[in-house]
C-alpha atoms as a printed R data frame, in Angstrom:
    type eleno elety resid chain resno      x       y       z
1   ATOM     1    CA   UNK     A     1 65.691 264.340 242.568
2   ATOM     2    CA   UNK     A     2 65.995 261.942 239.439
3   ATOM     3    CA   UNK     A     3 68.907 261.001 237.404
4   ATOM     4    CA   UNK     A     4 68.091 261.093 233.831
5   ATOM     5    CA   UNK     A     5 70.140 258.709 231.297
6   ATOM     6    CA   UNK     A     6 69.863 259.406 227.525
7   ATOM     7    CA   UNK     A     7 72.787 258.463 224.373
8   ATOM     8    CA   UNK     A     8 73.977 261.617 225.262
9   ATOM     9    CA   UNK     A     9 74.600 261.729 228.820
10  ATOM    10    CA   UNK     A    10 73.328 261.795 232.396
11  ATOM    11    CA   UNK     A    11 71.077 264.531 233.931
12  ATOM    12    CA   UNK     A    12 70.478 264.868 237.728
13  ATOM    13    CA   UNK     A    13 66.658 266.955 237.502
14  ATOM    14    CA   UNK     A    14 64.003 267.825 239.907
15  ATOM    15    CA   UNK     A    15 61.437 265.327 238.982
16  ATOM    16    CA   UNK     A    16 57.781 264.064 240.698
17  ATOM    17    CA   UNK     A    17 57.378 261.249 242.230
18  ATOM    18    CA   UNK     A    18 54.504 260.169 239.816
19  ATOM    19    CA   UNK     A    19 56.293 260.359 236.875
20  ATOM    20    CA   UNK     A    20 59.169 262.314 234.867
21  ATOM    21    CA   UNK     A    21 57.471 265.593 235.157
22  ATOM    22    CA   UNK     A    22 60.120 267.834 234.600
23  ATOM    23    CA   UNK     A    23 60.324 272.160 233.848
24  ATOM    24    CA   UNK     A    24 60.963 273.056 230.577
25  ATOM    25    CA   UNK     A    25 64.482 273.865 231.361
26  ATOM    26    CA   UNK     A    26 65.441 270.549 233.200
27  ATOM    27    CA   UNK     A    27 63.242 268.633 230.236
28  ATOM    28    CA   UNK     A    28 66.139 270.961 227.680
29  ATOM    29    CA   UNK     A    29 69.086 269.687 230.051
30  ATOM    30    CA   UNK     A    30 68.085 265.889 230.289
31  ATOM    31    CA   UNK     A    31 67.099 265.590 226.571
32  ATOM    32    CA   UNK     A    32 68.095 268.744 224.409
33  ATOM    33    CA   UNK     A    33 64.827 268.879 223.428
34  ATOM    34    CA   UNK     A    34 63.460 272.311 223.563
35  ATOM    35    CA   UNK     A    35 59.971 273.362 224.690
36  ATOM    36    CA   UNK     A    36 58.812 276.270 222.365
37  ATOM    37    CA   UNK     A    37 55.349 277.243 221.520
38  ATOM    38    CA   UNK     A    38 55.122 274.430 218.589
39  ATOM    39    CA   UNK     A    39 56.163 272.142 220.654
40  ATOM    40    CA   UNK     A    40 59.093 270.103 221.978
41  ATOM    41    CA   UNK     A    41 62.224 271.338 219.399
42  ATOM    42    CA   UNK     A    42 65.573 270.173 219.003
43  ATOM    43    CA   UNK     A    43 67.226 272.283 215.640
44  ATOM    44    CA   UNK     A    44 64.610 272.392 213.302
45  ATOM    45    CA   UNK     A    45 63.094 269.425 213.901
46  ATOM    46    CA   UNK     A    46 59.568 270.409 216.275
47  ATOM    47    CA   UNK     A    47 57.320 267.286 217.560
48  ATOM    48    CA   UNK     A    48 53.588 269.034 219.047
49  ATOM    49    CA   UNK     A    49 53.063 268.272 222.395
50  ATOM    50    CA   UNK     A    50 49.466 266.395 223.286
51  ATOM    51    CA   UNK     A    51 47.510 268.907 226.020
52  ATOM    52    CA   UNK     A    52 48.198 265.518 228.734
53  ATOM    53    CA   UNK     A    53 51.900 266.381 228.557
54  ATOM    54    CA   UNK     A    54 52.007 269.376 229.827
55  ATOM    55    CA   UNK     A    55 50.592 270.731 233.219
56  ATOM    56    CA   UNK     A    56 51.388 273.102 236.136
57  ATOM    57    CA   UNK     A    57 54.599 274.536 234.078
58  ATOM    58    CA   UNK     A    58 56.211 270.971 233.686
59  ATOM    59    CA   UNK     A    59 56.094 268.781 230.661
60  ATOM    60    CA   UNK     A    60 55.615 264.457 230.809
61  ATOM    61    CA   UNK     A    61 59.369 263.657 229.082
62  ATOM    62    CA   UNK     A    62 58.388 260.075 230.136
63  ATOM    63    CA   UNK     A    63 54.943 260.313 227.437
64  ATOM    64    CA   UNK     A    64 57.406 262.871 225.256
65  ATOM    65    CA   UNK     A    65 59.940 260.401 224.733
66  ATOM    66    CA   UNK     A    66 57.479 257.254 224.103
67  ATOM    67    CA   UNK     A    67 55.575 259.944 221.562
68  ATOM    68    CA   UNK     A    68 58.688 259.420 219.771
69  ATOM    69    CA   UNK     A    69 58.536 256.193 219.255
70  ATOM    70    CA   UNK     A    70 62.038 255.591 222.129
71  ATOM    71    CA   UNK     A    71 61.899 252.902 225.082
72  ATOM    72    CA   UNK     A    72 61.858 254.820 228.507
73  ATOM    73    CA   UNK     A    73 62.738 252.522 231.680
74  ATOM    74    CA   UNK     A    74 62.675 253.960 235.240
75  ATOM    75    CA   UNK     A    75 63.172 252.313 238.630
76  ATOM    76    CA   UNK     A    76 60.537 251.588 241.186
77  ATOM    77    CA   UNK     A    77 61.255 254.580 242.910
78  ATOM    78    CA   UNK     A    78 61.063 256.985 239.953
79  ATOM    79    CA   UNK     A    79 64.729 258.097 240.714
80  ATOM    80    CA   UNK     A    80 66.414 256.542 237.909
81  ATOM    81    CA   UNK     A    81 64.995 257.020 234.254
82  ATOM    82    CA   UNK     A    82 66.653 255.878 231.115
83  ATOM    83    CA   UNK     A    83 65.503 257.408 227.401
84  ATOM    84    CA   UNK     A    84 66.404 254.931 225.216
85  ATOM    85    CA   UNK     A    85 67.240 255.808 221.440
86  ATOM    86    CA   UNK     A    86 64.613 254.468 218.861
87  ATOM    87    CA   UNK     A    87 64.731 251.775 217.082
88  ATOM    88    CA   UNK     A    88 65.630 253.338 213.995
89  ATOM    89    CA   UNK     A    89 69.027 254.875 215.843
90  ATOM    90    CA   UNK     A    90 69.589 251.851 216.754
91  ATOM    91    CA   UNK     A    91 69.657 249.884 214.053
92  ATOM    92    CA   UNK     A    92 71.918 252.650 211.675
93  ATOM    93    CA   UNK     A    93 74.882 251.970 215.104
94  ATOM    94    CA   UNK     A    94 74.246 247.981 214.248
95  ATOM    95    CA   UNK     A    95 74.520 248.567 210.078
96  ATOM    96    CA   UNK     A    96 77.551 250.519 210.655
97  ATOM    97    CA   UNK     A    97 79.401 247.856 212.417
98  ATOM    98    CA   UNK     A    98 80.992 250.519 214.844
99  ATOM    99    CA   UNK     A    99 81.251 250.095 218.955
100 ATOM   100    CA   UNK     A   100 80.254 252.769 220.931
101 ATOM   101    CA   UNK     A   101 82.951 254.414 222.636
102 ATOM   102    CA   UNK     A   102 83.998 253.142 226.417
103 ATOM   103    CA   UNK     A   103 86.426 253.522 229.310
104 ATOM   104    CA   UNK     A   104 87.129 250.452 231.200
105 ATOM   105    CA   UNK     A   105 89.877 249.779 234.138
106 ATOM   106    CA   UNK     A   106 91.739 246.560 233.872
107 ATOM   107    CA   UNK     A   107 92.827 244.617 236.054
108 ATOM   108    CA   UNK     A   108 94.989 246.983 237.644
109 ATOM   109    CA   UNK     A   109 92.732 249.953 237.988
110 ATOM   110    CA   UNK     A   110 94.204 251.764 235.004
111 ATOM   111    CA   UNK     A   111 91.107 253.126 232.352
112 ATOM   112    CA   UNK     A   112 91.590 252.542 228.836
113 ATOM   113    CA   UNK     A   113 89.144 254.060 226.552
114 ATOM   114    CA   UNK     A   114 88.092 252.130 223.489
115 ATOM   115    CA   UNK     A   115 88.898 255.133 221.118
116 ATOM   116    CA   UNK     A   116 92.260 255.455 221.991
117 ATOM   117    CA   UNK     A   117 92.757 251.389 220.629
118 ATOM   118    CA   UNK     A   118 91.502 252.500 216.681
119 ATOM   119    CA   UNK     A   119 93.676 251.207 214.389
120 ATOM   120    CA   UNK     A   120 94.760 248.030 216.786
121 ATOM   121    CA   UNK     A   121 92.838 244.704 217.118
122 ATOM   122    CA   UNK     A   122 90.604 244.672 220.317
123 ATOM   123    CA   UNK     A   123 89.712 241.755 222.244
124 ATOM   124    CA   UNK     A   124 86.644 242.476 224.386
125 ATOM   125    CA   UNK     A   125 85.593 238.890 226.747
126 ATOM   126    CA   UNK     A   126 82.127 240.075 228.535
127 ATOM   127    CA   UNK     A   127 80.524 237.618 231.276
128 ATOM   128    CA   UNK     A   128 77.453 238.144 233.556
129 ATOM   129    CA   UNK     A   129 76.802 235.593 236.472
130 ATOM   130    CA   UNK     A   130 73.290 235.819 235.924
């Protein structure tokens, strides 16, 4: 099992230990791209997929995504995999000047969710000890 990180969400898949070889279904789940005979789909959009990409009924989202032109990350293991939106994506979230939305505890356990502060001024202090 692999868990599968995209902008969108987090997928838990059946995935190969040499790589992120997924079924067309779990490929659908993890990324909402759609395998159809033209290729991977997502609305009208349809990106061919190279002959290398696809074997045995399961489909290289790993060599999918970077075919996009997106930044894919996984863990030694192969059990963690992030799809990382393209540069292009990212850029638009910069221009616009708009935080993604959040939900952190404070210091007493309780969540707050960034969303629920529009309209009020928001402090945010981040550290890291590395």
């Amino acid at each position: 099992m692999a868990t599968v990180l995209t902008d969108t969400g987090e997928a838990t898949v059946a995935a190969t230990k040499n790589g992120l070889w997924l079924t067309a279904d779990d490929a659908a789940r993890a990324t909402g791209w759609t395998l159809k005979p033209e290729g991977m789909c997502q609305a009208d959009l349809c990106v061919p997929l190279p002959a290398h990409a696809a074997r045995d009924g399961r489909i290289d989202v790993a060599a999918f995504w970077q075919l996009l032109g997106r930044p894919v990350v996984h863990d030694a293991a192969n059990e963690t995999w992030v799809l990382g939106a393209g540069a292009d994506e990212r850029n638009a979230a910069l221009a616009g000047l708009i935080a993604p939305d959040f939900t952190l505890p404070d210091l007493a356990g309780v969540p707050h969710t960034l969303s629920a502060l529009r309209g009020n001024k928001v402090f945010l202090s981040t550290w890291a000890s590395w």
